[in-house]
SELUMFI-125999 format. One line per 8 residues: their letters; for each residue y negated, z negated, x negated of N, C-alpha, C. Coordinates in steps of 0.2 Angstrom, whole numbers. Each point is the difference from the previous one (the first is absolute). Last residue first. Example, Ala and Ser with C-alpha at 12.3 -4.5 7.8 and 13.67 -1.06 7.14 Angstrom:
% SELUMFI-125999
sa	11,-35,-64,-6,-1,-4,-5,-3,4 | 28,0,-2,-6,0,4,-6,0,-4;
//
This chain:
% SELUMFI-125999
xxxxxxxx	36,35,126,5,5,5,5,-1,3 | -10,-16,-13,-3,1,3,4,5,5 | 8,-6,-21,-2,-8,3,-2,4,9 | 3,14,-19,6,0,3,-1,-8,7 | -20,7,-13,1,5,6,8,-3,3 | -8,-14,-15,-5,2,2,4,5,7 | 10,1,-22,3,-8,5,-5,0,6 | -6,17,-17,8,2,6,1,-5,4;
xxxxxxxx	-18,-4,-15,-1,2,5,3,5,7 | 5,-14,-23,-3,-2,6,-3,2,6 | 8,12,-17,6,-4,1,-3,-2,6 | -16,11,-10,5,6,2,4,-5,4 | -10,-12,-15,-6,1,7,5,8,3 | 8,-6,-21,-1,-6,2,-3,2,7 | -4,14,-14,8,3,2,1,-8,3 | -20,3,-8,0,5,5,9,-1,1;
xxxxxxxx	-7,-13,-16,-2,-3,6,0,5,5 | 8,7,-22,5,-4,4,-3,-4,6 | -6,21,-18,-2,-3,8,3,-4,4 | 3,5,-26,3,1,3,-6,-2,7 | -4,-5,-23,-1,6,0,0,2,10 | 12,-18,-12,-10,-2,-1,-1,6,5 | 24,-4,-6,-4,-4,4,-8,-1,1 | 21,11,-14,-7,3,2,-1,-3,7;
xxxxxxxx	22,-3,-17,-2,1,7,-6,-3,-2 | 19,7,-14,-5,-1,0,-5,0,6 | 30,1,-8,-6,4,2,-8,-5,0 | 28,6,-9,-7,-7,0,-6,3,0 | 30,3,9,-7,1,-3,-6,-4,1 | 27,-7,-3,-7,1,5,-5,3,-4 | 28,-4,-6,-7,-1,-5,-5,2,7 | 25,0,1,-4,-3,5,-7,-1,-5;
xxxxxxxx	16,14,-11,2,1,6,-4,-4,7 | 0,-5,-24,-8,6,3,4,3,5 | -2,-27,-6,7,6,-2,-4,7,4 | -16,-22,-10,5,2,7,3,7,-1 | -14,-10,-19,3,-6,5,4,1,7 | -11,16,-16,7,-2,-3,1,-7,6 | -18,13,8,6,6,-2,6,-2,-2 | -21,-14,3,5,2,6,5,3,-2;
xxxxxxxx	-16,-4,-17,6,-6,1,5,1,5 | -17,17,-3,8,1,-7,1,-6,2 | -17,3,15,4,7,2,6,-4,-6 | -18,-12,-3,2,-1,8,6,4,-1 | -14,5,-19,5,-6,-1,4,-2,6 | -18,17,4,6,4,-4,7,-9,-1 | -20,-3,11,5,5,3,5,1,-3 | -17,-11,-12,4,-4,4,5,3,7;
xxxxxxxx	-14,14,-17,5,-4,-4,4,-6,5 | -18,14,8,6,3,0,7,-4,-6 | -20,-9,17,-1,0,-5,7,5,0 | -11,-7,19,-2,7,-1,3,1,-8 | 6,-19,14,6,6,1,-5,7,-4 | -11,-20,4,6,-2,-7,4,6,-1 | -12,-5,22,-6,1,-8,5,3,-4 | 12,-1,22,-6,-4,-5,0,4,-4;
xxxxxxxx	23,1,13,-7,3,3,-4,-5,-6 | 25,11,3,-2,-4,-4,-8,3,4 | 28,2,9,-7,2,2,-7,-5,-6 | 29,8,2,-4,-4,-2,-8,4,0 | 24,8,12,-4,2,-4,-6,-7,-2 | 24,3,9,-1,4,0,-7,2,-6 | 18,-22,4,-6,4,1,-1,7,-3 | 18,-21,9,2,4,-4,-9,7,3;
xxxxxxxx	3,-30,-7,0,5,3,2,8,0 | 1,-19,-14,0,-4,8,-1,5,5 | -3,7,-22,7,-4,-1,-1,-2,7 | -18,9,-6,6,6,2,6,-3,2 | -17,-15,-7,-3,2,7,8,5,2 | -4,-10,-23,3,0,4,0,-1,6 | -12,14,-11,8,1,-3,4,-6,4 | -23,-2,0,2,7,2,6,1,0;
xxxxxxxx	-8,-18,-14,0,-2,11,2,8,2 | -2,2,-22,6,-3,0,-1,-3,9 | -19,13,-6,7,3,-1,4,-3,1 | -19,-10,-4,0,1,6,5,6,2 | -1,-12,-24,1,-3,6,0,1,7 | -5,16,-16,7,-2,-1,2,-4,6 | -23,4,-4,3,5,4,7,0,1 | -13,-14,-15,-3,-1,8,5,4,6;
xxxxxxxx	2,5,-25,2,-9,2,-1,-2,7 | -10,19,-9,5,3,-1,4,-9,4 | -24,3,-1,3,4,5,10,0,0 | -18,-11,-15,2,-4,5,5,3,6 | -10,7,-25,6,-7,1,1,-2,9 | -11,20,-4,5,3,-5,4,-7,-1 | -20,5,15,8,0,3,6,0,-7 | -25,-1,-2,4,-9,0,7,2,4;
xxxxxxxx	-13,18,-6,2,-5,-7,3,-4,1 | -6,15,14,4,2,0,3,-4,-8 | -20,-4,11,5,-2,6,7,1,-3 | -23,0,-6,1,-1,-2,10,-2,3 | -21,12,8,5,4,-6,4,-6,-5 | -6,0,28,-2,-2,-7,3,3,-5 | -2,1,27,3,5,-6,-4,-2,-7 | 1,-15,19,-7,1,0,1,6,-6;
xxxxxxxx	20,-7,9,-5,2,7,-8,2,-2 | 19,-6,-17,1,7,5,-6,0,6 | 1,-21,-13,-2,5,-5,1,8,5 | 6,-19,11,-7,0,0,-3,6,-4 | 23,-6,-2,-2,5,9,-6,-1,-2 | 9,-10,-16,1,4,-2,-4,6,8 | 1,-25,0,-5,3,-5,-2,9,1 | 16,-13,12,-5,1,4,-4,3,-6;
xxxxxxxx	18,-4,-9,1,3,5,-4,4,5 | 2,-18,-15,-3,3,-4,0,9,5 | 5,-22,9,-8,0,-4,-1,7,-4 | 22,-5,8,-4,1,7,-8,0,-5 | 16,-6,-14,1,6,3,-4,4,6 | -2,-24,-9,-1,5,-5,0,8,0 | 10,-17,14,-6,0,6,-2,3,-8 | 22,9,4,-3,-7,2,-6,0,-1;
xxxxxxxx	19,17,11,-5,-3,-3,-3,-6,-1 | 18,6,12,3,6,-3,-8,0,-6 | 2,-13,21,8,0,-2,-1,4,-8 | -19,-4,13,4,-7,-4,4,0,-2 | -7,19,13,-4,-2,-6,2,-4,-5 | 6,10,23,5,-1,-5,-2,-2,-8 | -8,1,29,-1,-1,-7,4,-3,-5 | 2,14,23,2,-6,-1,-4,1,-9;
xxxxxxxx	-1,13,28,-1,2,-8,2,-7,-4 | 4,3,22,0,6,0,0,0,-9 | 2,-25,7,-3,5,4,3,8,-4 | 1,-23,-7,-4,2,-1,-4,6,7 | 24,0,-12,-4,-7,-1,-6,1,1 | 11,20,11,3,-4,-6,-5,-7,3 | 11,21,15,-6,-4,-1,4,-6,-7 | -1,27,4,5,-5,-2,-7,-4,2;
xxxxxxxx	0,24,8,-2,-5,-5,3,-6,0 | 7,26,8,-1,-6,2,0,-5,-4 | 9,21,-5,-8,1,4,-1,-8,5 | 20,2,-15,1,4,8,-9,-1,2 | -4,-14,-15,7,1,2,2,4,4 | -20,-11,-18,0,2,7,7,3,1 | -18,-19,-15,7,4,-1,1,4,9 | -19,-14,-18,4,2,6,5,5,1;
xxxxxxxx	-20,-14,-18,7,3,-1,3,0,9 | -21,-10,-19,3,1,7,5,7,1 | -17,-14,-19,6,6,0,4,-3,6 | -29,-7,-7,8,-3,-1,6,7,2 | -25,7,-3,1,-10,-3,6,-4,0 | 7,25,1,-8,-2,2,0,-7,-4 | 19,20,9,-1,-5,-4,-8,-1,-1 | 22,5,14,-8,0,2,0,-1,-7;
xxxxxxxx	20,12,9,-2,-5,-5,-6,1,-1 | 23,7,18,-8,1,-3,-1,-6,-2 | 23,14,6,-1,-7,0,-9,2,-2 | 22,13,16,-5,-1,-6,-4,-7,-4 | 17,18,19,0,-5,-3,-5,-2,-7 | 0,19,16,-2,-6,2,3,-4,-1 | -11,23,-8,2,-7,-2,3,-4,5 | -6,26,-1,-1,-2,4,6,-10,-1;
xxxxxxxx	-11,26,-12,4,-6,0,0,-6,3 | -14,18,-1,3,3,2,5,-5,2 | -24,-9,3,5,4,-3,7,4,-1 | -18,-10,14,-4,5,-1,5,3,-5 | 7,-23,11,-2,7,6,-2,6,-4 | 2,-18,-13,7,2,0,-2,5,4 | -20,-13,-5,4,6,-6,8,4,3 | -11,-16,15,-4,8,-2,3,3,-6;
xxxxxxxx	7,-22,3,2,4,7,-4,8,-1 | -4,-16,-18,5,3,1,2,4,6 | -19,-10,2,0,4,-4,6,3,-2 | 0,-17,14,-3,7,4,-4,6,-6 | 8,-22,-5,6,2,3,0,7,2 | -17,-13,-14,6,4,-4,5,3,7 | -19,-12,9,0,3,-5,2,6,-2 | 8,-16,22,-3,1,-7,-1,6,-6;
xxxxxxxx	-2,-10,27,1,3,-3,1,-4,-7 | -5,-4,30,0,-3,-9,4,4,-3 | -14,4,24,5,1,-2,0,-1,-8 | -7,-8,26,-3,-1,-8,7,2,-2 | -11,4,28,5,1,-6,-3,-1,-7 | -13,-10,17,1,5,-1,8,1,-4 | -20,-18,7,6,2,6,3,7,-2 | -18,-15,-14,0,7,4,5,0,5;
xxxxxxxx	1,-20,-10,-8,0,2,0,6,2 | 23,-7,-5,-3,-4,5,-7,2,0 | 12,13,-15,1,1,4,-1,-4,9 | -8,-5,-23,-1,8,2,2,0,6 | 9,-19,-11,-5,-1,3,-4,5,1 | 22,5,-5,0,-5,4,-6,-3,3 | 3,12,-20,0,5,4,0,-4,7 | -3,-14,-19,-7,5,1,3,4,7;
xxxxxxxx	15,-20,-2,-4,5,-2,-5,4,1 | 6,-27,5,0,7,0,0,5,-3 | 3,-29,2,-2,6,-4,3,5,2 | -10,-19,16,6,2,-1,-2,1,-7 | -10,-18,16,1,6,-2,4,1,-2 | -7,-14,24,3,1,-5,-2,6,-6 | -11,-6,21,7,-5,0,3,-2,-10 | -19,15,10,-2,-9,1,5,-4,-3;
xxxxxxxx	2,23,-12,0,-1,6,-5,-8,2 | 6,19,-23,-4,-6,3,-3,0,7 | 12,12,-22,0,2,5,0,-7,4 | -2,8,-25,0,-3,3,-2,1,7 | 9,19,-19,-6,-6,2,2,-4,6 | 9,20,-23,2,-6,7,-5,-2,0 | 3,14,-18,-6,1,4,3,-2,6 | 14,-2,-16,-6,0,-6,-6,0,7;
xxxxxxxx	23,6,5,-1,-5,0,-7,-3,-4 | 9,22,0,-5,2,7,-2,-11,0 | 0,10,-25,5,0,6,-5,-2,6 | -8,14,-22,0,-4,6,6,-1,2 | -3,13,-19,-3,-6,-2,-1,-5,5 | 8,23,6,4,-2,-6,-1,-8,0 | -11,10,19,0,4,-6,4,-3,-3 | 0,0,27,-4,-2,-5,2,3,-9;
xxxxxxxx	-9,6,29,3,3,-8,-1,-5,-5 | 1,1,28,-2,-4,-6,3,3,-3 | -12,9,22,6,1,-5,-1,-3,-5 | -5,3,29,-3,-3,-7,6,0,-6 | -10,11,27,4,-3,-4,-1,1,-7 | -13,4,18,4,-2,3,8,1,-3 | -31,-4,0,7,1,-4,5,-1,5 | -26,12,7,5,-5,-1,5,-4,-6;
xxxxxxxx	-17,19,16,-1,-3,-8,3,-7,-2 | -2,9,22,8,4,-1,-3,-2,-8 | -14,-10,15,5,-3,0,5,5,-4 | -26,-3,-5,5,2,5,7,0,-2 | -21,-9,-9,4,-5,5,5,5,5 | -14,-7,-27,4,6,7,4,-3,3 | -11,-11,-16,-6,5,5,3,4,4 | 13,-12,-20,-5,-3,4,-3,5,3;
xxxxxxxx	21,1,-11,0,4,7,-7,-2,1 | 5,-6,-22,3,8,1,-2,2,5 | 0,-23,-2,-6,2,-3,0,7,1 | 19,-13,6,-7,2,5,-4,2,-3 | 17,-1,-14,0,4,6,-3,1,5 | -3,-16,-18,0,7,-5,1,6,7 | 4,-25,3,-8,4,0,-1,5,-1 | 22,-6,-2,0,1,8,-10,1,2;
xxxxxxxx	10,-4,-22,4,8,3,-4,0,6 | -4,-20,-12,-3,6,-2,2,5,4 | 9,-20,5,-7,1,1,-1,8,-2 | 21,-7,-9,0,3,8,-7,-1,4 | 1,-9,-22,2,7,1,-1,3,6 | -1,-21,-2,-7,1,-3,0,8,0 | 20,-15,6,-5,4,5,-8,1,-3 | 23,5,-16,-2,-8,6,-7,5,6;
xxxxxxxx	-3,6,-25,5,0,5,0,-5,3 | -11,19,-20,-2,-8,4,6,0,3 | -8,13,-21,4,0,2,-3,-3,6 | -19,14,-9,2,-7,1,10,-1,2 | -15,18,6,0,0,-8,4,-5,-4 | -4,10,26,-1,-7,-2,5,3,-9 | -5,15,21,-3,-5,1,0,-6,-3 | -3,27,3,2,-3,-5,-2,-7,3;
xxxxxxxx	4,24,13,-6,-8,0,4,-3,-6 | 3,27,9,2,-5,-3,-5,-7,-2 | 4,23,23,-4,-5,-6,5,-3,-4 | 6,17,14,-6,-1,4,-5,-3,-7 | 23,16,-1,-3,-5,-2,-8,-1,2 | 21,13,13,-5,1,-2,-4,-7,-4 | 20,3,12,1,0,-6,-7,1,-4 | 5,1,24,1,7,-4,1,-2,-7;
xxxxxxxx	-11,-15,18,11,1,0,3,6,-4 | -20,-14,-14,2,2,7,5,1,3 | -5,-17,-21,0,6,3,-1,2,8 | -8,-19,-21,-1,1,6,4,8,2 | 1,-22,-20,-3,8,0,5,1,7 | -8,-21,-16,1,2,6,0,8,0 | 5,-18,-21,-4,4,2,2,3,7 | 1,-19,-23,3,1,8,-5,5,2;
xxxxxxxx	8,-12,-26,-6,7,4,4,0,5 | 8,-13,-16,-8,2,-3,-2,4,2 | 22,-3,4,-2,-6,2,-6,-1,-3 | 10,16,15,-1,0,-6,-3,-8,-2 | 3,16,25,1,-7,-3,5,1,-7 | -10,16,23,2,-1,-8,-1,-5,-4 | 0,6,27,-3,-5,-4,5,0,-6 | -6,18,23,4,-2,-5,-4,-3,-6;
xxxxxxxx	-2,8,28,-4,-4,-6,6,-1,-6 | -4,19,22,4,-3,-3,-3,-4,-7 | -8,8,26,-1,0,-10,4,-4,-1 | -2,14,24,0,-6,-1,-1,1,-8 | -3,16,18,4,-3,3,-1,-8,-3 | -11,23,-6,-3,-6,0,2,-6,5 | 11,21,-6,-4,-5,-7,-2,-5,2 | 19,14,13,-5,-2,2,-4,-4,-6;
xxxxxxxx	16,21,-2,1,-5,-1,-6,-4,3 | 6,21,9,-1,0,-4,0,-10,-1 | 4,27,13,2,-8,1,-3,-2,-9 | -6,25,16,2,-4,-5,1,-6,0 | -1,23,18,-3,-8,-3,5,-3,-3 | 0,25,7,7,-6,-1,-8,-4,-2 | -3,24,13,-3,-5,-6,5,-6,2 | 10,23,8,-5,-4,3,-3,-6,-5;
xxxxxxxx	13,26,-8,-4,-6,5,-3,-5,3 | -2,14,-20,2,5,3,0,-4,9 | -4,-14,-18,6,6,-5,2,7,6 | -18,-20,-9,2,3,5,6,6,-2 | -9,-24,-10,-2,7,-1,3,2,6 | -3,-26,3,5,5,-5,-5,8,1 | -13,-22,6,5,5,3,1,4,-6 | -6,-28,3,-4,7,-2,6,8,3;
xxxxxxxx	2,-26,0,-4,-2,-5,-1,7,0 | 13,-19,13,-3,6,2,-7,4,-5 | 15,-24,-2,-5,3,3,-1,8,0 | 17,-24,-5,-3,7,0,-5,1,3 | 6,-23,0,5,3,-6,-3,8,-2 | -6,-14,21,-5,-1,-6,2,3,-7 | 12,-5,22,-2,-5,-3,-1,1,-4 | 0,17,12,-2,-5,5,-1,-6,-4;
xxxxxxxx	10,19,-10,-6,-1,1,-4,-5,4 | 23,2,0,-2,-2,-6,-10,1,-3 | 14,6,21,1,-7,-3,-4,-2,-5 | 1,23,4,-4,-3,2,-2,-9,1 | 18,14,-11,-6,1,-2,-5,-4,4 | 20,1,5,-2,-5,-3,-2,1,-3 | 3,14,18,2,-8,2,-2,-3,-6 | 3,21,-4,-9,-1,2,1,-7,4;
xxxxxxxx	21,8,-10,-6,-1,-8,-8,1,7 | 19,1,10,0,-6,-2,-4,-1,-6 | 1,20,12,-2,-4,5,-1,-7,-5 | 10,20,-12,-9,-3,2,0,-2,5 | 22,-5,-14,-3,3,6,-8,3,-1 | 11,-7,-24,0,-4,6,-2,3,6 | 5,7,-25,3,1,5,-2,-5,7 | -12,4,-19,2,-6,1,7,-1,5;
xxxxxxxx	-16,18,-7,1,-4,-7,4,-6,3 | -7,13,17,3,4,-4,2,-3,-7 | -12,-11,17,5,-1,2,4,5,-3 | -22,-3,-9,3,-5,2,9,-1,1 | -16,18,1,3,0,-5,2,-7,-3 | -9,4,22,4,5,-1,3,-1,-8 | -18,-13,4,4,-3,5,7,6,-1 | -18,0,-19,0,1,6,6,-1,5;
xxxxxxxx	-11,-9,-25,5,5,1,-1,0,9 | -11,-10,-23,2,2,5,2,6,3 | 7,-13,-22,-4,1,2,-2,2,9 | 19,-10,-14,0,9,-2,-7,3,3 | 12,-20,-1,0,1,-7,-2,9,0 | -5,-16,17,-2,-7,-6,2,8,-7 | 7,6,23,-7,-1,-3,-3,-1,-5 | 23,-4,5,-1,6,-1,-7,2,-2;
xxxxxxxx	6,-22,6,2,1,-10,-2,8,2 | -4,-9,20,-2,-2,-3,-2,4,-7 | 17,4,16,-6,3,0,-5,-1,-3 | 20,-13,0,2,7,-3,-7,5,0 | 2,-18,11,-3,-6,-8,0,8,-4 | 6,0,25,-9,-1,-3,0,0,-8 | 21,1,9,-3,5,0,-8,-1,0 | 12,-18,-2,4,4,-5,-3,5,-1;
xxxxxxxx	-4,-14,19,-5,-4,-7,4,8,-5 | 11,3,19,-9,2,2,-4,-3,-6 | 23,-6,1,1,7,0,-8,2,0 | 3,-22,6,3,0,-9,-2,8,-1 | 0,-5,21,-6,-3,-2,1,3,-6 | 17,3,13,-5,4,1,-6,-1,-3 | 24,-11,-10,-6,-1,7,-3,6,-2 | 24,-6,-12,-8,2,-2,-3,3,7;
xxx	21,-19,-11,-2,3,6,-10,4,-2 | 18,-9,-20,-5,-2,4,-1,5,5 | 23,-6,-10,-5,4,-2,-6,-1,5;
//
């Protein structure tokens, strides 16, 4: 068992002070040590640590309650900004928070897929464009979050990394992390959308599988709440296996129909839905078989039609025994504040890093 230092005990009880604030607003030194059992000697030892390095500040006084006025602690905003980079592959966009989660900005930088280091120009102009003028120091980033979407892998946006001696290929978070000096934290998508559906609902999955579906049908699977690393990474494309290139054309057709809600949509589901959806059933089905799943996660366009749920649901039902049949849920990816809940992530690593 690992030996735990003085030290370890002090980052514990900062980090515990931290999340109390972080969750509860401010609160004063006294109610500190009452929500946290910890001494009040040792909650003003590291309170004030903590403001020394900029974390807290002293932000106003409690109401009175008869004795002597409690000063308030509070999360320092202008300690640093957290920068999260949304990566779509027809749309990247920077959005800027505070330590409070507060959204500062969103910059749209590039319409255009790009990658390699034409990319990683853009982000890093895009940031100092954002701080041009201002030179005071606490207006900073002091940590970064890659979201990428379904349609990206993180390997899509490697660049060249060029020495006198030598270059390499790196990645994006690899070459963030040599220009800023910050924590880079890489995410995706679907994960931390799942991740939010399971926190908010009752049914708490952690065997599960999820199916992107889009210009191609990516597929990840999670176990004991831990993601499988497949072919490919986190998410593996199963397109090839289970569509040919008629199916895929006709596939992307039918999405286009849903997004631009053409009335013409529920024509063309009557040849193509039904034979489209078989086929993305039967990979389901055998996904169960390799695995034992709790609940299938379906995300895209495709999901708003009720005829391709409904055929999803009936081949599942007879292809797998309904003693192990998974439920087939719909997951709400657009709607969801995933770069706030992303920038949350980033900026526990932040604190946990520092305190």
């Amino acid at each position: 068992m690992k030996k735990v230092g003085l030290r370890d005990v002090k980052k514990r009880n900062s980090q515990l002070i931290l999340s109390l604030i972080l969750e509860s607003g401010p609160l004063s030194r006294i109610e500190i040590a009452k929500y946290t059992k910890l001494s009040p000697s040792t909650v003003t030892v590291l309170v004030n640590e903590l403001i020394e390095k900029g974390l807290l500040i002293e932000s106003g006084i409690s109401p009175s309650t008869g004795g002597r006025k409690r000063v308030e602690l509070s999360i320092n905003n202008t300690f640093g900004d957290i920068c999260i980079i949304d990566i779509k592959r027809n749309k990247v966009i920077l959005n800027f928070y505070d330590m409070n989660l507060n959204e500062l900005a969103t910059v749209p930088i590039t319409r255009n897929f790009v990658t390699g280091n034409d990319f990683l120009l853009s982000i890093i102009t895009s940031i100092y464009e954002y701080y041009k003028g201002n030179e005071e120091e606490e207006n900073r980033i002091i940590g970064i979050g890659l979201l990428f979407h379904e349609d990206v892998q993180p390997s899509d946006c490697n660049v060249i990394y060029s020495t006198s001696l030598s270059s390499a290929n790196i990645s994006l978070k690899e070459a963030l992390l040599t220009q800023f000096r910050v924590l880079v934290t890489e995410e995706y998508m679907s994960e931390l959308s799942i991740l939010q559906l399971i926190n908010e609902g009752e049914n708490k999955s952690l065997n599960n599988a999820h199916i992107s579906i889009g210009n191609n049908i990516l597929a990840s699977v999670t176990i004991d709440g831990k993601p499988l690393k497949l072919k490919g990474g986190r998410f593996s494309d199963i397109t090839p296996l289970i569509l040919n290139t008629d199916d895929v054309k006709q596939l992307n057709m039918l999405e286009e129909l849903y997004l631009k809600e053409s009335q013409h949509k529920e024509k063309e589901e009557e040849h193509i839905i039904v034979p489209l959806s078989k086929k993305i059933a039967n990979a389901i089905v055998l996904l169960c078989t390799l695995f034992s799943l709790d609940t299938i996660y379906l995300s895209g366009v495709i999901t708003k039609s009720k005829r391709f749920m409904r055929t999803i649901r009936e081949m599942i039902s007879s292809g797998v025994t309904s003693a192990s049949a998974p439920d087939v849920e719909v997951l709400n990816t657009i709607q969801q504040p995933i770069t706030e809940l992303l920038a949350r992530k980033v900026r526990y690593s932040v604190l946990d890093h520092i305190s």
